[in-house]
Structures are given as structure tokens and as C-alpha cells.
GUVOLO-616524 format. One record per residue: x, y, z negated of N, C-alpha, C in turn; residue in three letters; residue number from 1. Coordinates in steps of 0.02 Angstrom, whole numbers, plus 50000, padded with zeros to 5 digits. Example, Ala and Ser with C-alpha at 12.3 -4.5 7.8 and 13.67 -1.06 7.14 Angstrom:
    nx    ny    nz   cax   cay   caz    cx    cy    cz resn resi
 50660 49716 49610 50615 49775 49610 50660 49835 49610  ALA    1
 50642 49888 49646 50684 49947 49643 50645 50002 49606  SER    2
REM end
This chain:
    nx    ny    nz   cax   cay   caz    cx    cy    cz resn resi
 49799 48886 40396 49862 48909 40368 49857 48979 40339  UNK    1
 49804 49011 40345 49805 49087 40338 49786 49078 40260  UNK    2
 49731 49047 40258 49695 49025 40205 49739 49009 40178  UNK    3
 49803 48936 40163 49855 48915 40130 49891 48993 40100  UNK    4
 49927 49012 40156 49994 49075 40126 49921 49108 40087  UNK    5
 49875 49174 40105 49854 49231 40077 49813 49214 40018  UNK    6
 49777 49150 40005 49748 49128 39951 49809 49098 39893  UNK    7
 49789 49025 39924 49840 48981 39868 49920 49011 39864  UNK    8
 49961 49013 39901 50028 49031 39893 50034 49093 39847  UNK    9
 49970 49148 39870 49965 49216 39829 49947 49199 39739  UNK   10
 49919 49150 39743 49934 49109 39667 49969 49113 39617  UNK   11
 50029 49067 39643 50065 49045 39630 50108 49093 39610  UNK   12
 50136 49154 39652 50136 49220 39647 50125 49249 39587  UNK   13
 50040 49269 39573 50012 49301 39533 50034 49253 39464  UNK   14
 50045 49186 39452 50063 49137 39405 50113 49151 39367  UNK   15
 50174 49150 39416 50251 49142 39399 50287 49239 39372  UNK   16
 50212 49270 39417 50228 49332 39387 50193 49355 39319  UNK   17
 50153 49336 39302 50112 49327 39235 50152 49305 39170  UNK   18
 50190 49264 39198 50238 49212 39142 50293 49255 39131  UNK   19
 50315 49309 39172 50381 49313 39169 50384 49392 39132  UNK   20
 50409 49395 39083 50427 49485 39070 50455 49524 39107  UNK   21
 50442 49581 39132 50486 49643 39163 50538 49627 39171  UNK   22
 50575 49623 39098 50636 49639 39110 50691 49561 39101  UNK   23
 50642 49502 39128 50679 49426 39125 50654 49424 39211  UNK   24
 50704 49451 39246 50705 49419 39327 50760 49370 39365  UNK   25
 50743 49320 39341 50802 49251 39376 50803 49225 39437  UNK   26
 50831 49231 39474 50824 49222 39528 50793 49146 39540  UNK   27
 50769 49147 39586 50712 49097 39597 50735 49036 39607  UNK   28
 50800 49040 39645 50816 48966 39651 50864 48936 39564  UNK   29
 50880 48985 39528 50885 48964 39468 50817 48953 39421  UNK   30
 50776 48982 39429 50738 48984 39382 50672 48890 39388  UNK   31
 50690 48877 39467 50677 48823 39478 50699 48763 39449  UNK   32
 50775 48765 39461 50809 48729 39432 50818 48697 39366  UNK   33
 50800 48765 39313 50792 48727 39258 50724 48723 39244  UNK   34
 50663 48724 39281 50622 48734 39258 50574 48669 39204  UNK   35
 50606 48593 39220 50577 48551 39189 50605 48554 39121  UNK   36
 50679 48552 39115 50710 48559 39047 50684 48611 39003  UNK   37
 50693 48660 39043 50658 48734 38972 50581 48708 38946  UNK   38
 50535 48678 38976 50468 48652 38965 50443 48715 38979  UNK   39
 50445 48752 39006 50428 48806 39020 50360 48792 39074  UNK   40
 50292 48793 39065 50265 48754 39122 50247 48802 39197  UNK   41
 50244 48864 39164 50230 48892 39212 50300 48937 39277  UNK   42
 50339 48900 39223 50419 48908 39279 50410 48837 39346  UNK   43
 50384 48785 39297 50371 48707 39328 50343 48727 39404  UNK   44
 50262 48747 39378 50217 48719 39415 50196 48800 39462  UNK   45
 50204 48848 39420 50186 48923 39490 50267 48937 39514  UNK   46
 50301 48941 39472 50394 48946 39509 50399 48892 39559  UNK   47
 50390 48831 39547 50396 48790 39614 50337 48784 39650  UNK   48
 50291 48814 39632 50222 48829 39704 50251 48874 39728  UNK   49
 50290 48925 39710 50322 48985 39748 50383 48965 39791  UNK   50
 50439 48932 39766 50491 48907 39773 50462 48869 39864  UNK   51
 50433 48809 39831 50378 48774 39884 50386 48788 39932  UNK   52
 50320 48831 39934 50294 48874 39965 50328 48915 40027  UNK   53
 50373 48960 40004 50421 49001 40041 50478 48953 40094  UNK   54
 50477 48899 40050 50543 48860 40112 50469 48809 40159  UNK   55
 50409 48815 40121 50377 48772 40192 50360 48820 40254  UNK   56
 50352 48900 40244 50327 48931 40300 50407 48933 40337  UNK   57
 50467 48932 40306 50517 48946 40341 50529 48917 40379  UNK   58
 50521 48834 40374 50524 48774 40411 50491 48750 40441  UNK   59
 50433 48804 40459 50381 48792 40538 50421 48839 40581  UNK   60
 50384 48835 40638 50382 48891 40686 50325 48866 40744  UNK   61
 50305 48923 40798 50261 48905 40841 50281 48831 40876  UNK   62
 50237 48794 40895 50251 48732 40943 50293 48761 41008  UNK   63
 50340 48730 41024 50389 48756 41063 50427 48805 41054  UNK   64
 50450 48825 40997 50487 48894 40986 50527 48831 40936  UNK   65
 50526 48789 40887 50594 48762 40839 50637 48746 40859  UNK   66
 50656 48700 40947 50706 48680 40944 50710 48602 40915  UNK   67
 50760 48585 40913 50776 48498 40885 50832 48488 40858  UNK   68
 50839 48428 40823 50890 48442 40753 50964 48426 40821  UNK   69
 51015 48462 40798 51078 48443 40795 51083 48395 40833  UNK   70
 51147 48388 40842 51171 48313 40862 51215 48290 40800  UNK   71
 51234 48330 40755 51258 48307 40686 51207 48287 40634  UNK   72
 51140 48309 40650 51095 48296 40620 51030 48239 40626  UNK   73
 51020 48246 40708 51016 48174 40732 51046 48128 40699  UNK   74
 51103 48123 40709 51164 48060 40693 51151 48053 40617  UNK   75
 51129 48084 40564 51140 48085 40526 51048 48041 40496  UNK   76
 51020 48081 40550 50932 48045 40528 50946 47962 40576  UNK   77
 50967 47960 40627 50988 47878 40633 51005 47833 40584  UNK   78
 51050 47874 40545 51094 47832 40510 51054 47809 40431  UNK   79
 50999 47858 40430 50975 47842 40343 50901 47814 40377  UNK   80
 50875 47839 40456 50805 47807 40453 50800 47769 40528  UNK   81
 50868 47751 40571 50842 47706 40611 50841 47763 40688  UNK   82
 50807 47823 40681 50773 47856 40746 50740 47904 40703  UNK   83
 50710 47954 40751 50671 47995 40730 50605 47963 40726  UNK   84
 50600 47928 40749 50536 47890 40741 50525 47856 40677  UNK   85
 50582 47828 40668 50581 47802 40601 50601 47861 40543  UNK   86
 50590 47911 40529 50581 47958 40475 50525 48004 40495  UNK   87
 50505 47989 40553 50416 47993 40549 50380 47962 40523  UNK   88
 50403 47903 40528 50359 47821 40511 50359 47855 40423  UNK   89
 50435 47860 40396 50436 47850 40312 50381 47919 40287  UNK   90
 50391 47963 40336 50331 48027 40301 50254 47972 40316  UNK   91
 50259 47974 40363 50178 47935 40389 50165 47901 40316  UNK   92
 50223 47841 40289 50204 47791 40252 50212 47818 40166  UNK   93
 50248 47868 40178 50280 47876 40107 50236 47949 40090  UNK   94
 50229 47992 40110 50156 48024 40096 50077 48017 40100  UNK   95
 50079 47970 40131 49998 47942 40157 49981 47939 40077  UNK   96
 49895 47940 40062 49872 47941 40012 49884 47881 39968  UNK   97
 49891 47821 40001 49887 47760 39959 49974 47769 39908  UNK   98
 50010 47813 39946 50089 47828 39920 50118 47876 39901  UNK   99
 50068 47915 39905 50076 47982 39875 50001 48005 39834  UNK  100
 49982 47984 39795 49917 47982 39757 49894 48060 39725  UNK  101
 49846 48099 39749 49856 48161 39736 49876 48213 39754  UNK  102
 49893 48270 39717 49934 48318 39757 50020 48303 39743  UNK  103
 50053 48333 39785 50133 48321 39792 50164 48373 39863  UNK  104
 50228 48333 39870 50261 48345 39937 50302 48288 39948  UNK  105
 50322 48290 40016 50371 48224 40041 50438 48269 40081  UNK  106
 50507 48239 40041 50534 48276 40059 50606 48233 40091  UNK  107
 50644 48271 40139 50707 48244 40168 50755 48277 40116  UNK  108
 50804 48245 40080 50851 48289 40030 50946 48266 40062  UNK  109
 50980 48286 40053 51037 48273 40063 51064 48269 39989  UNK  110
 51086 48188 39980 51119 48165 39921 51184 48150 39930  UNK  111
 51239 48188 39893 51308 48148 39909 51328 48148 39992  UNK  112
 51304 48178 40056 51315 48172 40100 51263 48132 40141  UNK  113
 51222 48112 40098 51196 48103 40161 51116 48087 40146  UNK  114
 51058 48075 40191 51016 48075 40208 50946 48043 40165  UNK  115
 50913 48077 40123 50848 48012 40092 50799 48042 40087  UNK  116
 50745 47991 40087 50663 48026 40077 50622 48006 40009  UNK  117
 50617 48061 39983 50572 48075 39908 50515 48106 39912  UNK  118
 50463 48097 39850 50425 48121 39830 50424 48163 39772  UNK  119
 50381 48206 39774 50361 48227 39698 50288 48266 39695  UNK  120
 50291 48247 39637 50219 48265 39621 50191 48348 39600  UNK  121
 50126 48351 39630 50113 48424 39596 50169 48491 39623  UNK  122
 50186 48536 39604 50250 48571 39628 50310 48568 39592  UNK  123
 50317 48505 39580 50402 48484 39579 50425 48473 39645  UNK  124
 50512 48485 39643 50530 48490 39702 50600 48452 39678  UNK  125
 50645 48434 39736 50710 48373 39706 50760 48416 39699  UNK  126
 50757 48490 39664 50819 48534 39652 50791 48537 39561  UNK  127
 50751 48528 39543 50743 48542 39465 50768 48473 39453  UNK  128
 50808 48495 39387 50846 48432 39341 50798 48424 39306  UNK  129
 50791 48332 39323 50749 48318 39275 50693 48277 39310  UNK  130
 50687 48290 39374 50644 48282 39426 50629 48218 39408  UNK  131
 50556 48181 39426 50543 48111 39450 50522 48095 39517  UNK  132
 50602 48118 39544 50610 48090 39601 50699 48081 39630  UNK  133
 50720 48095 39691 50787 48076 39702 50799 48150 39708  UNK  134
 50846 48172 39646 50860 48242 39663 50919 48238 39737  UNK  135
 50909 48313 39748 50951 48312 39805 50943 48407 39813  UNK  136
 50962 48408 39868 50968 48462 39911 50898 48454 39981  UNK  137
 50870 48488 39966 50805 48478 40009 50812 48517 40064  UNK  138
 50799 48487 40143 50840 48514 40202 50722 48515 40254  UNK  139
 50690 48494 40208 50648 48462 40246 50600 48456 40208  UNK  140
 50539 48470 40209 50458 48450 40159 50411 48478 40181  UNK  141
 50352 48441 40136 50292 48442 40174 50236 48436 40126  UNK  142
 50203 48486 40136 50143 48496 40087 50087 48447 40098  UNK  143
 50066 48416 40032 50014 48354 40047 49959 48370 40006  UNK  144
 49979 48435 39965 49908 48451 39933 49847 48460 39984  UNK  145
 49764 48454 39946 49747 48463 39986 49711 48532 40019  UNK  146
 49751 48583 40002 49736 48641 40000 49770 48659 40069  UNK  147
 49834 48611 40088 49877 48620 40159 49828 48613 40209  UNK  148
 49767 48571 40201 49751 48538 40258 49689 48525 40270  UNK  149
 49636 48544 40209 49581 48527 40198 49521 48576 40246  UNK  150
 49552 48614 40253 49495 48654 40308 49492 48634 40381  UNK  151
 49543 48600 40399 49567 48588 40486 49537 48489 40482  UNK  152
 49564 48456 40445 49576 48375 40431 49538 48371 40388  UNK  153
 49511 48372 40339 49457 48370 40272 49500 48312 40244  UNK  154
 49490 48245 40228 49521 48211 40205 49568 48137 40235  UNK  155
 49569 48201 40302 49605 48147 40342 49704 48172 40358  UNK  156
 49717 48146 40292 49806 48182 40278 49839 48134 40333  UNK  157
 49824 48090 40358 49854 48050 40403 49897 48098 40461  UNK  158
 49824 48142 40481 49809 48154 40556 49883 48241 40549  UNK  159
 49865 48248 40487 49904 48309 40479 49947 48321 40470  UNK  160
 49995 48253 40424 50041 48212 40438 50088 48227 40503  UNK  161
 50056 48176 40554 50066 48186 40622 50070 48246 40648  UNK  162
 50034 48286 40652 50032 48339 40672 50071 48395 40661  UNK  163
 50111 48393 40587 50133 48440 40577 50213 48434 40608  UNK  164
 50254 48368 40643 50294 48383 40665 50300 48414 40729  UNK  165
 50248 48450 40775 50245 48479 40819 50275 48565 40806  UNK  166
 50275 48575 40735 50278 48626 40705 50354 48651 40679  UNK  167
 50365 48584 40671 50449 48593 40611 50502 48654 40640  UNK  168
 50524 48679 40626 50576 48728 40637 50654 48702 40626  UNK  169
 50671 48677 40685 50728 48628 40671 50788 48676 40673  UNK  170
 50783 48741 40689 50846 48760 40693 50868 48798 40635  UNK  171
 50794 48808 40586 50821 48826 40521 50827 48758 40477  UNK  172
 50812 48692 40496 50831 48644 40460 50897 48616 40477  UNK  173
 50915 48629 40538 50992 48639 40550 51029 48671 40482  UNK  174
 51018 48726 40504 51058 48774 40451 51043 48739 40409  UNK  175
 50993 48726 40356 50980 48702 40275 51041 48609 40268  UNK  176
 51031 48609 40327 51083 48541 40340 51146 48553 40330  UNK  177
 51186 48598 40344 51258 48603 40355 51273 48664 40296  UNK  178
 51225 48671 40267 51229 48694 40196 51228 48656 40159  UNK  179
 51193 48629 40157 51175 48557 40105 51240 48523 40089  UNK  180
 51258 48500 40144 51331 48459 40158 51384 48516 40112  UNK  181
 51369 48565 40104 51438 48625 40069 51393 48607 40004  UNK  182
 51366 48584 39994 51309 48584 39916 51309 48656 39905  UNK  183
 51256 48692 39976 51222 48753 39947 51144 48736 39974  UNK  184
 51094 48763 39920 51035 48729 39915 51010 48791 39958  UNK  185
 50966 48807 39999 50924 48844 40029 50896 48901 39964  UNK  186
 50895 48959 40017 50886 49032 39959 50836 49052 40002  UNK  187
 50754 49050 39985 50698 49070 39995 50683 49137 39943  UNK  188
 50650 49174 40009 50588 49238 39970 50547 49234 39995  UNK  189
 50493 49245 39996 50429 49259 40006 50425 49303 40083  UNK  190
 50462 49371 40067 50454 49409 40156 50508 49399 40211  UNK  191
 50543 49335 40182 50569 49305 40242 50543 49231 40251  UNK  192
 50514 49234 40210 50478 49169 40218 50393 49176 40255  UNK  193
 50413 49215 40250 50321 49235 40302 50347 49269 40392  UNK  194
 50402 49315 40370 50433 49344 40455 50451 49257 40495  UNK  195
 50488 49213 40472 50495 49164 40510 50436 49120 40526  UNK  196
 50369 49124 40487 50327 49082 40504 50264 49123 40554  UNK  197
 50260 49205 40529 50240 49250 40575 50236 49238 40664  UNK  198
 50192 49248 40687 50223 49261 40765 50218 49336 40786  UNK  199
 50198 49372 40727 50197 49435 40737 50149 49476 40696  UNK  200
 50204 49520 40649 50204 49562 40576 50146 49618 40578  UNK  201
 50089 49617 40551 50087 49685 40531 50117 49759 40515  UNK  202
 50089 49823 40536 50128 49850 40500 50146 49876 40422  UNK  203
 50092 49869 40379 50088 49865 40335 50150 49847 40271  UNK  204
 50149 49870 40225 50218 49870 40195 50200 49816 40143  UNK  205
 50237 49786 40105 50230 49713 40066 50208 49754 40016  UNK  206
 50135 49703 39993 50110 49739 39919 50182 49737 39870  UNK  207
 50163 49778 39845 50210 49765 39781 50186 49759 39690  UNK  208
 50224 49694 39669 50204 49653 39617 50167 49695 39549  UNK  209
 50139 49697 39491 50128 49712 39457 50178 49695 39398  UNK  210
 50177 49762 39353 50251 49744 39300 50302 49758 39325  UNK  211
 50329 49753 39371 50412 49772 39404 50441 49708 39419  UNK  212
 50393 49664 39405 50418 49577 39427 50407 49581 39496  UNK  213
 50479 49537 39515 50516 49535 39586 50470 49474 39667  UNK  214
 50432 49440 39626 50406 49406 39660 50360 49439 39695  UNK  215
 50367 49429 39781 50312 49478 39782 50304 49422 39851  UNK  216
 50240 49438 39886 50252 49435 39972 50205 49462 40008  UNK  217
 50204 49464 40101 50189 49488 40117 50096 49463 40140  UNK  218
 50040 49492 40123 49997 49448 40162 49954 49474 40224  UNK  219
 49967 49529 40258 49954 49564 40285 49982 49562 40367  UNK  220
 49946 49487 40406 49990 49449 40446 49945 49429 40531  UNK  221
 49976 49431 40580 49938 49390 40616 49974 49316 40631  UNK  222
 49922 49251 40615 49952 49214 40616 49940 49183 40690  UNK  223
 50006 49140 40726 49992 49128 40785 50026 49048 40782  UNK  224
 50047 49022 40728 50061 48953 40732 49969 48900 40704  UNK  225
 49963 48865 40743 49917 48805 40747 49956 48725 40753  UNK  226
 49924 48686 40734 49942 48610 40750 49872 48571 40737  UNK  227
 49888 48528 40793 49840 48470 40783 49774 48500 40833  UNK  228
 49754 48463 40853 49690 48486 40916 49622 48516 40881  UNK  229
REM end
């Protein structure tokens, strides 16, 4: 995971800040949004590696520190997958390689009220119009590139799959839930998106971006979340 955030995520970063002029700073969850329509590619593909990115470290936490969804939220994963078991099963089946071909993410979105599971490819995500997948409000996702997983699992996405719900951070997917339901989409940055996945900060101050572009984060971290044996 260290490798994931300070390499690849720092990318994505260096990408979306490359593309962007000084003085054009959109906030991120807009600039996502339209990013398929403008054809803009590098709004597409480093804005939503960033976008990504920042809501997947938010939505870990150490094993035994997340907590468990709701009882409004439970009720609500019964009702679109059966059990929690059964919206394990649909990640198990609906990201596994034979169903998710490549790189992507698999994601839980809140449509209209209520509950479904999508894909998308590459760093699309189900908040850009335009998406080829079920847009929605994304409360839940999961990195299947293989840059998430390839140093721990090599090419075994199954195992990591599994593993990564030991990790989930249910009490900020709470919250992203009972927002969702108000149709407000989750507002990620980068240095709060690393303090929640942190188990404990450096002191070190967040580099800061080149150009005066706003994207920045922190990589200067000890990391103390693991999954999988």
C-alpha cells in the first residue's frame, strides 16, 4: 500500500497537475464530473486516478478500527444484495478478472435511493456523465488495477478481493451513505485522504504542488494498515 499511495497515486497527481493552468483550479469533484464530456483526457484518466484514489484510502482503516455499516445501511445492502455475504459474493464475481478484464474498479453507488453494483474501466468512476457504467453516487470501491495488489497477491486478484473487506472503513461509508440519500456525492482531498488511512502522520509538512496548482498530497507517512496473511 505504501508503494500504491507514494508511487502510483503521486502520478496521477503529477498528471492532473501538468494538464491544468495556474490559474484554471476546479474543484475536483467538479472537474471529475465533466470530465468525459469536455474530452479532456487527462481530466478523464489522472483527475479520476486522483478523485479514485483519495476516496479509496478514506474508505480503509486498520482491521478492527472501521466498525460496520448501519443498521439503515445493512437494511439497505439486504435489500439490493440478499446479506452481506451476498455483496461480497457480487465484488468476488463482478470484479474477478474473467468480469472485470484489465484495469478498473468495482463499485457500490446509490441510484435513486437505493443500492447497485458497477464497474468501470481504467479511472472512470460512476459520478462522470457519460460513464459506461450505472452512474450513481459512489458510497463504496475498490481498486482492481494491478498496481493495488501486485506486490502482496501477484496475479491472484481473487485473494485480494477477499481480503480487502477486513479493511473497509464502514463508518466513513456510513456517512458517504446518508449523504448519498441527500444526493451529496463524497468531497475527497488528498491530506484527508491519507490522515484517515494513516495510523500515524509524520511530521513533515505536505509537499507543495508545482505552478500554484491545488492538487497536492501528503507522502511522508507511517503506514500501519495490512490485509491478507
Amino acid at each position: 500500500m505504501m508503494v500504491h499511495h507514494d508511487k502510483h497515486h503521486a502520478t496521477y497527481i503529477a498528471g492532473i497537475n501538468g494538464a491544468l493552468d495556474p490559474a484554471e483550479q476546479p474543484p475536483l469533484l467538479d472537474l471529475i464530473k465533466g470530465a468525459i464530456k469536455s474530452g479532456k483526457r487527462p481530466h478523464r484518466n489522472a483527475g479520476g486516478g486522483v478523485w479514485n484514489h483519495d476516496f479509496f484510502w478514506l474508505e480503509m482503516a486498520p482491521p478492527g478500527t472501521g466498525g460496520a455499516p448501519s443498521s439503515k445501511l445493512a437494511a439497505a445492502i439486504d435489500e439490493a444484495f440478499g446479506s452481506m455475504d451476498g455483496l461480497k459474493d457480487k465484488f468476488a464475481t463482478g470484479a474477478a478478472p474473467a468480469a472485470l478484464f484489465g484495469s478498473g474498479w468495482a463499485w457500490v453507488v446509490v441510484k435513486d435511493g437505493k443500492l447497485q453494483f458497477t464497474t468501470t474501466a481504467n479511472q472512470d468512476n460512476p459520478l462522470m456523465e457519460g460513464v459506461d457504467a450505472i452512474e450513481g453516487i459512489p458510497i463504496l470501491g475498490l481498486d482492481v488495477w494491478e498496481h493495488a495488489y501486485y506486490l502482496k497477491y501477484q496475479n491472484r486478484r481473487p485473494e485480494y478481493i477477499a481480503a480487502w473487506w477486513d479493511v473497509v472503513n464502514w463508518n466513513q461509508v456510513n456517512k458517504w451513505y446518508e449523504d448519498a440519500l441527500s444526493g451529496n456525492a463524497p468531497v475527497v482531498d488528498a491530506p484527508a485522504a491519507a490522515a484517515a488511512f494513516i495510523g500515524q502522520r509524520a511530521p513533515q509538512r505536505a509537499p507543495q504542488s508545482s505552478g500554484g496548482n491545488k492538487f497536492a498530497m501528503r507522502t511522508n507517512f507511517e503506514f500501519d494498515v495490512q490485509f491478507g496473511s
